[in-house]
C-alpha positions in Angstrom: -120.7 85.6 49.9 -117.8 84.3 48.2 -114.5 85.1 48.1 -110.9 83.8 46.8 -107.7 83.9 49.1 -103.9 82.3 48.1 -101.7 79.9 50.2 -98.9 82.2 49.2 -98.5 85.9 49.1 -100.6 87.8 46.9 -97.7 89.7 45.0 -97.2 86.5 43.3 -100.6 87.3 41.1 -98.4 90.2 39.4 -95.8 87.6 38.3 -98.6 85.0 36.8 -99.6 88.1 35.0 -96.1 89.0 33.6 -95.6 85.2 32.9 -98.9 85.3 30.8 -97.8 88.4 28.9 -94.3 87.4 28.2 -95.3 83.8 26.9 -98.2 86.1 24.8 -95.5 88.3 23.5 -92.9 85.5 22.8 -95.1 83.6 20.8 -97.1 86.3 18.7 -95.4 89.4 18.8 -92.7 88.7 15.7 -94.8 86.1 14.3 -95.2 86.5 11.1 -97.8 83.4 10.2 -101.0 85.5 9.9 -99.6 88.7 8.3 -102.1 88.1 5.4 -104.5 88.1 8.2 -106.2 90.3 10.0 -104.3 92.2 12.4 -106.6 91.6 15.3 -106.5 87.7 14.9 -102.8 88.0 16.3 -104.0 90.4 19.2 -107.0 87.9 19.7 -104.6 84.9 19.5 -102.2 86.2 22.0 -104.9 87.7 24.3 -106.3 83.5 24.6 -102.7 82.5 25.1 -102.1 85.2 27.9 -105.8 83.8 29.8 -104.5 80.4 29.7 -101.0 81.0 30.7 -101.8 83.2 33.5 -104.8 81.1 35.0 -102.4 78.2 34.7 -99.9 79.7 37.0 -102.6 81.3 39.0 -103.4 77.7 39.9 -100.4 76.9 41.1 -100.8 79.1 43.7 -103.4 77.0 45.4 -106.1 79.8 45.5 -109.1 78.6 47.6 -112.5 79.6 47.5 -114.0 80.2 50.9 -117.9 80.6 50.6 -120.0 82.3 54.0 -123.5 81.0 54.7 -125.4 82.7 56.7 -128.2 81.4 59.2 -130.9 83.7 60.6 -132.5 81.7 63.8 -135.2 83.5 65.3 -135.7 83.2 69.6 -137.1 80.1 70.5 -140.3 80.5 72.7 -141.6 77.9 74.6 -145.1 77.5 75.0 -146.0 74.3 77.9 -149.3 73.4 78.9 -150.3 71.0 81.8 -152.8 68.3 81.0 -153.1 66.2 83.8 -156.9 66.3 85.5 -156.8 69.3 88.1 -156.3 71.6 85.5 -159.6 71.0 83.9 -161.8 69.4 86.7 -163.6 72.2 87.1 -164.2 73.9 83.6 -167.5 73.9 81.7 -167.3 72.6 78.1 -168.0 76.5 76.8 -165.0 77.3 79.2 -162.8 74.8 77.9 -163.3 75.6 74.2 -162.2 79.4 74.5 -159.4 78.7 76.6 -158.2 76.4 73.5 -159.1 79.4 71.2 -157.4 81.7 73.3 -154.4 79.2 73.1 -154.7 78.7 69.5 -154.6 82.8 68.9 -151.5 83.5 71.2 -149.7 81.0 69.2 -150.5 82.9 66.0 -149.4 85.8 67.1 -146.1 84.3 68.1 -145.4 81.9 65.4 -144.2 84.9 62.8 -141.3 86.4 64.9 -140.5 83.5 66.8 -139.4 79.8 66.3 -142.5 78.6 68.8 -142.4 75.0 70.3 -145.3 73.4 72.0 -145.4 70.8 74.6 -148.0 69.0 76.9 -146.5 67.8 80.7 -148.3 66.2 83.1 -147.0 62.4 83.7 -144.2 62.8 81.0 -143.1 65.6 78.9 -144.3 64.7 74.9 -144.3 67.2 71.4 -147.4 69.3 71.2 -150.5 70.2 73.0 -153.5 67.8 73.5 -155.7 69.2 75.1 -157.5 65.7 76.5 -156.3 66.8 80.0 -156.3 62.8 81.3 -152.6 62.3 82.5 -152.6 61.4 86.5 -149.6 63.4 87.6 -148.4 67.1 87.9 -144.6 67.0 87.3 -143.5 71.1 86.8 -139.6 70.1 87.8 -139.5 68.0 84.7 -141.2 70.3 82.3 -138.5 72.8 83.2 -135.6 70.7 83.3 -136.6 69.0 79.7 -137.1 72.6 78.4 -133.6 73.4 80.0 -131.7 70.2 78.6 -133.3 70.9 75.0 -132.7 74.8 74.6 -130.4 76.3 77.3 -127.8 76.4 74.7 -130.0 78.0 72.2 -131.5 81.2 71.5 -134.5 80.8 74.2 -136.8 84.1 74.6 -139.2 82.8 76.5 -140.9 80.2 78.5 -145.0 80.4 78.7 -146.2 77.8 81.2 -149.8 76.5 81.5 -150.9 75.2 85.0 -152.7 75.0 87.7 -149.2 75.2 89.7 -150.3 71.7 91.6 -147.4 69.5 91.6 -147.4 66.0 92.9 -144.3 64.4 91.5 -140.9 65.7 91.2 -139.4 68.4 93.3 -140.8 72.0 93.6 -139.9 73.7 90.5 -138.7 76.7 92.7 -135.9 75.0 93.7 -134.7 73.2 91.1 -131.1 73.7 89.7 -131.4 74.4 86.2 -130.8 78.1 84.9 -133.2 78.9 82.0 -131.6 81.7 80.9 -135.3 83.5 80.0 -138.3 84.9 81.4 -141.2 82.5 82.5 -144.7 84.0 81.6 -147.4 81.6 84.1 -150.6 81.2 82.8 -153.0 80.9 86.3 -155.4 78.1 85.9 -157.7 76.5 88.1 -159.7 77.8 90.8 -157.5 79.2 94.2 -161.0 78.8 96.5 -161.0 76.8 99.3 -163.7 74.6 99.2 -165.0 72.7 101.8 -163.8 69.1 100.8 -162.5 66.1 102.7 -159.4 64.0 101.3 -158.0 60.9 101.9 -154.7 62.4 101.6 -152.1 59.3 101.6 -152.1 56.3 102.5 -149.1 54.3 103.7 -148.6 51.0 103.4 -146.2 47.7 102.5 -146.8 46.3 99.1 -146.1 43.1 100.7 -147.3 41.0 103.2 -147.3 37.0 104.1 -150.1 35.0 104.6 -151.3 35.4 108.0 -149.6 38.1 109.3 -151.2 41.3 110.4 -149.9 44.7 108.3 -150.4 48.3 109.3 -152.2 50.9 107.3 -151.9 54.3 107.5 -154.2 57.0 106.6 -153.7 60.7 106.4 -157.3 62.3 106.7 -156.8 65.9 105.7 -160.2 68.4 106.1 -160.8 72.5 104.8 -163.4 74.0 105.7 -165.5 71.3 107.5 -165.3 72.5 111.5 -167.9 70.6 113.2 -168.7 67.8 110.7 -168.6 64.0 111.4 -167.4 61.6 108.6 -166.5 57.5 109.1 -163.6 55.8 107.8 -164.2 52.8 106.4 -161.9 49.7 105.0 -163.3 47.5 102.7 -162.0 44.4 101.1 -162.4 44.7 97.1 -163.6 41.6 95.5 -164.7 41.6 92.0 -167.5 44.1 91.8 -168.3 43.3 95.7 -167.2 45.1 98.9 -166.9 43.6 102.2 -166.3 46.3 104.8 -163.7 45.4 107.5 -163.6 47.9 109.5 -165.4 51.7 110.3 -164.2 54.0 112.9 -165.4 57.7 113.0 -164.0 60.6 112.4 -165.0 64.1 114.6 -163.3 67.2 112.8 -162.3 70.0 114.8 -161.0 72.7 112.7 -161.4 73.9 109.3 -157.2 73.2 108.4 -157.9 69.6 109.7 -155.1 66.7 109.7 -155.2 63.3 111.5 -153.0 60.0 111.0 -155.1 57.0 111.3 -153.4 53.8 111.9 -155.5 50.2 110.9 -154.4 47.1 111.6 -155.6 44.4 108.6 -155.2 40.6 108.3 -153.1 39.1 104.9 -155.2 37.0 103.8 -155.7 35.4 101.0 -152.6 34.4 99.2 -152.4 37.3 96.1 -152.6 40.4 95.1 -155.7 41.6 97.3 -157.3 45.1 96.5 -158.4 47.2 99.4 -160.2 50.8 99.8 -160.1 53.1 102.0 -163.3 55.6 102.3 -164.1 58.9 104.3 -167.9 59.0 104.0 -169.2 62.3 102.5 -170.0 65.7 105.0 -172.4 67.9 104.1 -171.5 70.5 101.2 -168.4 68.9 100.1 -167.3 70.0 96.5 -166.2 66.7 95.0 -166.1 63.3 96.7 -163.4 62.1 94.4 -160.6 62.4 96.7 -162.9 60.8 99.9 -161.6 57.0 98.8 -158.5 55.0 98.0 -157.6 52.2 96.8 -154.3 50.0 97.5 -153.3 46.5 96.4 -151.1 44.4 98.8 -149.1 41.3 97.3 -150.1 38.3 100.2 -147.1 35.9 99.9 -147.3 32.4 101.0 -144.5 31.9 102.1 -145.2 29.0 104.7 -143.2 26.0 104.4 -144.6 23.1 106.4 -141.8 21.4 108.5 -141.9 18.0 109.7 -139.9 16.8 113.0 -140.0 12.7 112.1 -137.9 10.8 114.9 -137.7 7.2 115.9 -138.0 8.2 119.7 -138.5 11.2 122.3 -135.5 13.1 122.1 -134.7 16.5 123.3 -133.2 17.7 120.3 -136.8 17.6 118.9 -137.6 20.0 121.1 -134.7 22.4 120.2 -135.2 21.9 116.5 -138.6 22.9 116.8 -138.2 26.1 119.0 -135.4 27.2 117.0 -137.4 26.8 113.7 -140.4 28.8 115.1 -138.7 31.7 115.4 -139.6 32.2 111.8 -142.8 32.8 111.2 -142.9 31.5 107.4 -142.5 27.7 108.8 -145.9 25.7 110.3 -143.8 23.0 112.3 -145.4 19.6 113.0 -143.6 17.0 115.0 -144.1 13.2 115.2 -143.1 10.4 115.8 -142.4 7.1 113.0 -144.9 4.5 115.0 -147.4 7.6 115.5 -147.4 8.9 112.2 -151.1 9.7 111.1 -150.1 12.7 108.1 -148.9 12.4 104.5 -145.3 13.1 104.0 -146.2 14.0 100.7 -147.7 17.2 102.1 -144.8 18.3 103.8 -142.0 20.6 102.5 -139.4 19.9 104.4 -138.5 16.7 106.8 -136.5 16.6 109.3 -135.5 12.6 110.3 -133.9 12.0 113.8 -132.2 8.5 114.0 -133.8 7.6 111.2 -133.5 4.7 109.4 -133.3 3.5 112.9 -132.2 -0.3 113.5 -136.0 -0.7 115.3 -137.3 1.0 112.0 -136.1 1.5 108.8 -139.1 4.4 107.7 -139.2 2.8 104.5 -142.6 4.3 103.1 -141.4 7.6 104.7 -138.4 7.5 102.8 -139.6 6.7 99.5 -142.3 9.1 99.7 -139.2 11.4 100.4 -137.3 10.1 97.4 -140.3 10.0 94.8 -141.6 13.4 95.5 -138.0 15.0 96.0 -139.2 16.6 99.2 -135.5 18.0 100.9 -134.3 16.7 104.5 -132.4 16.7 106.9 -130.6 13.3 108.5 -129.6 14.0 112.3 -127.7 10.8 112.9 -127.9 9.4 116.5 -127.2 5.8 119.0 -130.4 4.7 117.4 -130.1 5.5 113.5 -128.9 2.2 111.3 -125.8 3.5 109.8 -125.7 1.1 107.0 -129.0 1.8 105.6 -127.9 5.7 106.0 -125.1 5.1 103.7 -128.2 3.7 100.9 -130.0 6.7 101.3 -127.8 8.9 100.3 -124.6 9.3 98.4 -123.2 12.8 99.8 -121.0 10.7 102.9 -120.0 7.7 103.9 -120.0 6.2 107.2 -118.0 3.0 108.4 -118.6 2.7 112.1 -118.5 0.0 114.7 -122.0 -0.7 116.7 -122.4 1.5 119.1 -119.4 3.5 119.7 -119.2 7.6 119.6 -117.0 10.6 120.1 -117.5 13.1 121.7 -116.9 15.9 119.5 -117.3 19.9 118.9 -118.3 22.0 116.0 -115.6 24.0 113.8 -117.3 26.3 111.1 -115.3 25.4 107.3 -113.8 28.6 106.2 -114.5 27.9 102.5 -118.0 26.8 102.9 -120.1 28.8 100.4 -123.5 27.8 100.0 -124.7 30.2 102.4 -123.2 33.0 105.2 -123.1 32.7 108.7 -122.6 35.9 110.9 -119.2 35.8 112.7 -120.7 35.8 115.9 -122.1 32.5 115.0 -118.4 31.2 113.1 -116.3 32.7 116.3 -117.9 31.4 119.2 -119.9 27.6 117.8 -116.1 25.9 118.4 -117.0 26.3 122.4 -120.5 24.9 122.4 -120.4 21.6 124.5 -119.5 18.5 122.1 -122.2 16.3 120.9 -122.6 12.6 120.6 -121.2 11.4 116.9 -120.4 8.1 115.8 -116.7 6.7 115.7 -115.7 5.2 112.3 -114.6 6.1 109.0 -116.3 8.9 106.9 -116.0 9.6 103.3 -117.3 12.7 101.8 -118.4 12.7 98.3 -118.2 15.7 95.5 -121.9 16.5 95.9 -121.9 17.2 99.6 -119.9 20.5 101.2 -119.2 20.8 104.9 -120.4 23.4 107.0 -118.9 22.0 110.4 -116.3 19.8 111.2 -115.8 17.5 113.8 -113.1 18.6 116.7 -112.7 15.6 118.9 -111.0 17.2 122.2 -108.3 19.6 120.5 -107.9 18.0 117.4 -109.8 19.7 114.4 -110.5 16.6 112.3 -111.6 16.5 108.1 -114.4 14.5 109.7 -117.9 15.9 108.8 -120.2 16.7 111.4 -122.5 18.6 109.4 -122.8 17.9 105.8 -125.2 19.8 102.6 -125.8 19.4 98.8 -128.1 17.7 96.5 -129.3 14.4 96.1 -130.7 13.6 93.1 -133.3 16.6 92.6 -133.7 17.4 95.8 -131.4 19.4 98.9 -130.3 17.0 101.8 -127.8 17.2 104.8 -127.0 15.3 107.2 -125.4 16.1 111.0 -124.0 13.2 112.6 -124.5 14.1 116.2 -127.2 14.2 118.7 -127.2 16.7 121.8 -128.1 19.4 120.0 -130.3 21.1 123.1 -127.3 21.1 124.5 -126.1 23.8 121.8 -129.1 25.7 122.3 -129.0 25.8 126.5 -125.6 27.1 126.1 -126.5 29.7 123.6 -128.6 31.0 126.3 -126.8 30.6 128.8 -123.7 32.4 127.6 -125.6 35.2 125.4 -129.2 35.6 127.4 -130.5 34.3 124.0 -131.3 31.2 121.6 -129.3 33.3 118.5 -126.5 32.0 117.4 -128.1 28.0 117.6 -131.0 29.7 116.2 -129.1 31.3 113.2 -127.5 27.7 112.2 -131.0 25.8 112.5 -132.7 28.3 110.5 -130.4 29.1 107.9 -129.6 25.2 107.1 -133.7 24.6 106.5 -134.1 27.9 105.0 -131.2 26.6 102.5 -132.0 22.7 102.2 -135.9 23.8 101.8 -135.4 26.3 99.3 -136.7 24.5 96.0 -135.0 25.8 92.4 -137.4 26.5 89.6 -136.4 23.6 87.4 -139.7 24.5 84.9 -138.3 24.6 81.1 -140.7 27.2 80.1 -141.1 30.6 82.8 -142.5 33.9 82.5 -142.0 37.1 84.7 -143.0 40.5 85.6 -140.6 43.0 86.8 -143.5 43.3 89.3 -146.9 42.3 90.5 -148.2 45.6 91.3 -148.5 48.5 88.6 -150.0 51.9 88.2 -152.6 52.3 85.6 -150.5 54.7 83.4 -147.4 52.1 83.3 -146.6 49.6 80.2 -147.0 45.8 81.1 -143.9 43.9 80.1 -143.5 40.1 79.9 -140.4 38.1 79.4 -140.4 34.4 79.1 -137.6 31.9 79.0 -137.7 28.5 76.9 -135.2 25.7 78.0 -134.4 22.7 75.6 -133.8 19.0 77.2 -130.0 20.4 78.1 -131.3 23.5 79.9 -129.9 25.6 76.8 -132.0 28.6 76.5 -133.5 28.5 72.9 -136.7 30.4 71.2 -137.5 28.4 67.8 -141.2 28.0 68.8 -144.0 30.9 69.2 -144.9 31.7 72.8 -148.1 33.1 73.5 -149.8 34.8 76.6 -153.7 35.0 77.3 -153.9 37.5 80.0 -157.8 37.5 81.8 -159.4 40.2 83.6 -161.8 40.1 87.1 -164.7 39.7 84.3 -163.2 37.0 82.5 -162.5 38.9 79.5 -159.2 37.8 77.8 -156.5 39.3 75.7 -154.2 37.6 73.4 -150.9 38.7 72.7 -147.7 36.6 71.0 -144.4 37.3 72.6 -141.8 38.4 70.5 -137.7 36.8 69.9 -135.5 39.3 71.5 -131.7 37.3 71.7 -132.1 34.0 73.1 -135.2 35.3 74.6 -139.2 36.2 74.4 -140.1 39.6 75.7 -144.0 41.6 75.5 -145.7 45.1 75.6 -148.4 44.5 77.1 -149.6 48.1 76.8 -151.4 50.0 79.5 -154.4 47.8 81.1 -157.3 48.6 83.0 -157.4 49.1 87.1 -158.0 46.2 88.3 -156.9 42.2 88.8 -155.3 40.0 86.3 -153.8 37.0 85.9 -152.4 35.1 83.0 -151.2 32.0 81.1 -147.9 32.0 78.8 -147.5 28.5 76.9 -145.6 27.3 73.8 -144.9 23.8 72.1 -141.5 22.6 72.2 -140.9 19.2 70.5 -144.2 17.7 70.9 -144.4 18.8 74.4 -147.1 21.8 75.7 -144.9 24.1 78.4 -147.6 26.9 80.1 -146.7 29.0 83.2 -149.3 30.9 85.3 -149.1 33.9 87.5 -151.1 37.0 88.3 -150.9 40.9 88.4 -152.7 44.1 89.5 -152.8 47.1 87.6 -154.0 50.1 90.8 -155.5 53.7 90.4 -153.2 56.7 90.3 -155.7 59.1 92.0 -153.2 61.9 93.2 -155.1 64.7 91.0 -158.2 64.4 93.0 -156.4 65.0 96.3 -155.4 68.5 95.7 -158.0 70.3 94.2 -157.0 73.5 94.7 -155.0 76.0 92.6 -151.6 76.9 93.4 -151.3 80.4 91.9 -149.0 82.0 94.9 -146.3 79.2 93.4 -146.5 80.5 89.9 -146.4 83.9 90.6 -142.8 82.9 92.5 -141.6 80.8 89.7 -142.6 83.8 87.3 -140.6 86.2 89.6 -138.0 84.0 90.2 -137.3 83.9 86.0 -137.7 87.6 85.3 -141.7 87.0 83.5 -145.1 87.6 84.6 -147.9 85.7 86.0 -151.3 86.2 84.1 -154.6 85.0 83.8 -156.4 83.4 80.9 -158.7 86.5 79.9 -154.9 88.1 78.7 -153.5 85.6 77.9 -152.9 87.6 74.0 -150.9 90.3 76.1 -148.4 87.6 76.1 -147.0 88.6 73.1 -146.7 91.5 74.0 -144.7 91.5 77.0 -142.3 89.0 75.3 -141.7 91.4 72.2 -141.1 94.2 74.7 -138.3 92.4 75.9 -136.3 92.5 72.3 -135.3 89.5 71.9 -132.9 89.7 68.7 -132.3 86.6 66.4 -129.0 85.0 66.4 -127.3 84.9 62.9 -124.7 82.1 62.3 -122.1 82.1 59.9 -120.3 79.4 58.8 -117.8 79.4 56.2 -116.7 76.6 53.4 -113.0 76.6 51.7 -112.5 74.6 48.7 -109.5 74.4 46.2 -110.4 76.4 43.2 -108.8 73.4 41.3 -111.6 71.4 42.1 -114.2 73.5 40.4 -114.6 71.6 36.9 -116.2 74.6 34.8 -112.2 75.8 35.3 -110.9 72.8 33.6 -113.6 72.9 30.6 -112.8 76.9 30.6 -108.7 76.1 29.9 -109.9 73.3 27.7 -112.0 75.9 25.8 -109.4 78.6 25.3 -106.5 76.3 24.5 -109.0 74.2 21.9 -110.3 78.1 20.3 -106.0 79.0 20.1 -105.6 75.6 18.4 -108.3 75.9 15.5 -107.8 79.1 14.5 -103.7 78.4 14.2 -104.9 75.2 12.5 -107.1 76.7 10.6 -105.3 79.9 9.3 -102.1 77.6 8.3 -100.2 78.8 11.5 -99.0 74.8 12.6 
C-alpha cells in the first residue's frame, strides 16, 4: 500500500493549484495566436501548462512516497528427534520403518499452517532428521537451549521432542534456565521395563600415570533385577587383538536395585598409551551384555630421569644429595665414585660431580662424555676440586683462589632470580642454615650464569656466588661452591621435623638443570593423546629454518598407522607461519604416527602416538525415561504421547490457536526521485512546445 505525505502543510497543495491556473490563465486566456484555431487547442494548451506548472510546484514541496510491505510469518513449530543409540536399540526393522512413516505424516500435516523446522540431537544439535540413530550421547539440555537461542524471539508454537528421555550429558532439561515461551509435545520412545541387566556403570580413573607407579581404578557395578546371581569382575590388559587378564574378583549381588564401588589397584607399565577393560561376566537372563564391559586408555609417562652422584671421595653430602633427590619418584639415583666407575655416562640424564675435576683426578673421559652428549650437571666445588681446571669447564664463573683456603659462608636467596620459584618458607629461613665450606678468592660471574644464592660470610651479604645456573653451550649447568651440604639438610630437620625446605632447593635445581628444551626444527602435536571416537583429530606442526625462524615453504606430510598396520596419508595444510590437519574421526583403537618434510636438502620427521577410546554411555542406561518427559511436557504447558498418536499432534497444537505474526515495514522515498516524473514533465512541456511551434504560436 502506497501513499504520498508533504514535508510542509498540506494547504500548500491549494496554492500550487492556483499557481498552475493563474500561470494557465496568464498565458492563454487573451491570447490571441490560435484564434484561426480551434477553440479547444487553447483550452488543451493551457490545461498542459496548468499540469506542468502545478506538479512543478508540487515538487517543491518535497512530497515523499511512503510504501507498506507486509509480511505474513506463520508459527514456527519445532519438531526434534533424538538419534543417539538407546532410542533405537531395541526396535525391529518393521518397527523402525513406521515410526519414520508416522514421522514423515505428522510433518505433512504440519508443514501447510506452520513454518516447521526439523532437527536431529544426540551428540550435537545439526539441521534435519536422520534417522541412522548412531550418535553416542543423549544431550536434551542442549536441544532445548539451541531451540531457545534460535527462536525465542520468534513466533514459536510449538516444540515436539523425540526421545527416549535418557540423558547422559548436559544438565537435566528440567532445570535448565531457558524460557521457551511454547508448549513441549514429548514423543515416549523406548521401552520403560526394567530388565534384568548388569552394567558397568562408570569407571573412574587418571588419564595419566608414570612408569612404575601403581594407579587406582574405580568401578561402579550397578545390578536390576538380578537378586541372588553371581558375576566376576575382571581387568584385562588390551593388546592388539589379545587380552591378558590381570585381575578377577567376584561379585555376589544382593538385591534387585544393586550398587557397589570396586576399587583395583593396576601397575603403569609400559611407557604409552595402554588400553584396558573392565568386564562383569554375564548372569543368567540378562537382556543385553553391552553395558557388562569397558574400556579405558591410560597415558604411561616416562618420566624417569636417571641421576648420577659422581664424586672424587666419600663425602656426606652424597648422601644428602641422594636422599633429597629420592623424594621424587620420577628420578632413578645411582651413586659412584670416579676410580669405581663401571656405567656409561652417556646413559645418564643428569650428573651430579662432587670435587670434580679434583687435583687427584681430573674426570677427563667423564667430562667429555659430558660435553659431547650435552648431558646437564651440576659442579659442587669442594677442598678437593682443582679450581683451575673448573674455570675450563665452564664459562658461567670465574674462580681465582689461593690453595687451600675457604670461608665459611651462609646462603642468601637473590631477590631477582627468575629461572625458577622458591616457596618463601624456603627464601625466609635458608640465610640461618649453618655456613658451608667455600673457597676464598676472586669470582667473576659471567652473562650466561644467574645466581640463586649468594654468599654471606659472617654478616656481610657479599656479590659472591655460592650457587650459580644457566647454559653452557647446549646444555643446563650450575655450579655451588661449598661443601657441607648435610649440614643444611640435619638442620632442616632439626628445626622443622622435616628434610623440606633442603629438599625443595635440591630438587627444584635438578628438576631445572635436567629439564632438556626441544631444540628439533621440525615438531608435531596433539592437543592430546587420548580422544573419544566421535572427536576430530587435529595436527599442528612447526618448521624452523637454520635461525629458528618459523617458516612453511616446504609440504609436510603425516602417515598415521593403526594396531593392524594399516596406514593413512594425509598432507598438512599452511595456516600463518604454520601447518595444521583434520584428521577426521578415526577408529577405536591405537595409533601412532610420523610427520616429515624436506627443508633444504635436509629430511625433518617427528614421531608420537595417540588413542582414539569407545564412548559407550548409551549402553549403560537402557531403560526409558518417560516419567522425565511427561515433567518436561508439564513443565512447558504440552502433552506427553506415544508413537501410535503421534498424528494427534497436530491436533493438539492447532487447538491451541496459534495466530501468524504479520510485519509491516514501511519505505519513504522522495517522489523527485521517481524518473517516470521527470520523463512525464518532459512529455507535457515537449507536447505544449510542438503544437505552439507548430500552429505559428512562437
Amino acid at each position: 500500500m502506497d501513499n504520498i505525505t508533504f514535508q510542509y502543510p498540506s494547504w500548500y497543495i491549494i496554492l500550487c493549484i492556483f499557481l498552475g491556473l493563474a500561470y494557465a490563465a496568464f498565458l492563454y486566456y487573451r491570447d490571441k495566436n490560435f484564434r484561426e484555431q480551434s477553440r479547444f487547442l487553447n483550452w488543451a494548451l493551457g490545461g498542459v501548462r496548468f499540469l506542468s506548472v502545478t506538479l512543478i510546484a508540487l515538487l517543491l514541496l518535497s512530497p515523499l512516497l511512503k510504501h507498506i510491505i507486509r509480511d505474513v510469518k506463520k508459527p514456527v513449530v519445532v519438531l526434534a528427534q533424538d538419534v543417539s543409540e538407546s532410542v533405537a536399540a531395541g526396535w525391529t526393522e518393521a518397527e523402525r520403518n513406521a515410526y519414520r512413516e508416522s514421522l514423515q505424516q505428522l510433518a505433512r500435516q504440519l508443514e501447510g499452517d506452520y513454518e516447521l523446522k526439523e532437527y536431529s540431537f544426540g551428540s550435537s544439535v545439526r539441521e534435519g532428521i536422520k534417522d541412522d540413530y548412531t550418535d553416542k550421547l543423549s544431550n536434551l539440555s542442549d536441544a532445548l537451549s539451541t531451540v531457545y537461542d534460535l527462536y525465542s524471539n520468534q513466533n514459536l508454537g510449538a516444540v515436539i521432542l523425540a526421545t527416549d528421555g535418557i540423558y547422559n550429558e548436559g544438565s537435566n532439561p528440567l532445570y535448565i534456565s531457558t524460557q521457551l515461551g511454547a508448549p513441549v509435545f514429548t514423543i515416549a520412545l523406548g521401552d520403560t521395563t526394567a530388565q534384568r541387566d548388569l552394567v558397568a556403570k562408570r569407571v573412574f580413573h587418571n588419564r595419566i600415570a608414570y612408569l612404575g607407579d601403581k594407579f587406582s581404578v574405580q568401578v561402579d557395578i550397578a545390578a536390576e533385577n538380578a537378586s541372588g546371581s553371581k558375576s566376576q569382575l575382571s581387568v584385562y590388559k588390551v593388546e592388539g587383538n589379545q587380552l591378558r587378564r590381570l585381575q578377577q574378583s567376584p561379585v555376589d549381588i544382593n538385591s534387585n536395585d544393586f550398587f557397589e564401588t570396586r576399587e583395583l589397584i593396576l601397575e603403569a607399565s609400559p611407557a604409552g598409551v595402554q588400553r584396558y577393560r573392565v568386564v562383569l561376566s554375564e548372569v543368567p537372563g540378562e537382556a543385553t551384555t553391552a553395558n557388562n564391559s569397558k574400556d579405558i586408555f591410560v597415558d604411561v609417562l616416562d618420566a624417569r630421569q636417571k641421576i648420577l652422584i659422581l664424586a672424587n671421595s666419600p663425602h656426606p653430602d652424597i648422601t644428602a644429595f641422594r636422599q633429597a633427590l629420592s623424594s621424587n619418584k620420577n628420578y632413578e639415583i645411582k651413586a659412584a665414585y670416579i676410580d669405581e666407575l663401571k656405567e656409561n655416562v652417556a646413559a645418564f640424564d643428569f650428573v651430579i660431580l662432587h670435587q670434580l675435576p679434583s687435583r687427584m683426578n681430573d674426570a677427563a673421559a667423564v667430562l667429555n662424555t659430558i660435553r659431547e652428549r650435552n648431558i646437564p650437571h651440576l659442579f659442587i666445588v669442594g677442598s678437593q676440586s682443582n679450581l683451575a681446571r673448573l674455570n675450563q669447564l665452564q664459562s658461567m664463573a670465574d674462580l681465582r683462589a689461593s690453595s687451600g683456603n675457604t670461608n665459611e659462608v651462609q646462603g642468601r636467596v637473590n631477590s631477582t632470580f627468575s629461572l625458577f620459584k622458591l616457596s618463601e618458607h624456603l627464601t625466609d629461613n635458608i640465610i640461618n642454615f649453618p655456613p658451608l665450606l667455600a673457597p676464598f678468592g676472586e669470582y667473576t660471574l659471567s652473562s650466561n650464569g644467574q645466581v640463586l644464592l649468594y654468599q654471606r660470610i659472617g654478616k656481610v651479604d657479599t656479590r659472591y656466588p655460592l650457587l650459580v645456573l644457566g647454559d653452557e653451550g647446549q646444555s643446563k649447568a650450575g655450579i655451588l661452591f661449598g661443601e657441607g651440604a648435610w649440614r643444611w639438610r640435619l638442620f632442616d630437620y632439626l628445626q622443622n621435623q622435616n628434610h623440606d625446605i633442603f629438599n625443595e632447593l635440591a630438587t627444584k635445581t635438578v628438576q631445572y638443570l635436567s629439564l632438556k628444551e626441544d631444540k628439533r626444527r621440525f615438531r608435531a602435536s596433539l592437543s592430546k593423546n587420548i580422544f573419544n571416537e566421535n572427536e576430530s583429530i587435529y595436527f599442528d606442526a612447526e618448521l624452523y629454518n637454520e635461525s629458528f625462524e618459523l617458516v612453511n615453504e616446504p609440504d609436510a606430510r603425516l602417515v598415521i598407522t593403526d594396531g593392524a598396520g594399516k596406514e593413512f596419508n594425509f598432507t598438512f595444510n599452511r595456516v600463518g607461519e604454520d601447518y595444521r590437519l583434520n584428521a577426521g574421526i578415526l577408529p577405536v583403537g591405537n595409533y601412532s604416527f610420523q610427520a616429515s618434510t624436506s627443508y633444504n636438502g635436509e629430511n625433518l620427521t617427528y614421531s608420537g602416538q595417540f588413542s582414539v577410546q569407545p564412548i559407550q554411555l548409551e549402553s549403560y542406561e537402557a531403560t526409558a525415561n518417560h516419567g522425565l518427559l511427561r515433567l518436561l511436557s508439564e513443565k512447558y504447558g504440552g502433552q506427553l504421547v506415544y508413537p501410535a498418536d503421534l498424528a494427534s499432534i497436530a491436533d493438539m497444537i492447532r487447538q491451541r490457536e496459534v495466530k501468524p505474526v504479520i510485519y509491516e515495514t514501511s519505505r519513504t522515498q522522495p517522489v523527485i526521485n521517481l524518473k517516470w516524473l521527470f520523463f512525464a514533465l518532459l512529455g507535457l512541456l515537449t507536447v505544449e512546445w510542438f503544437f505552439r511551434r507548430y500552429f505559428g504560436g512562437y
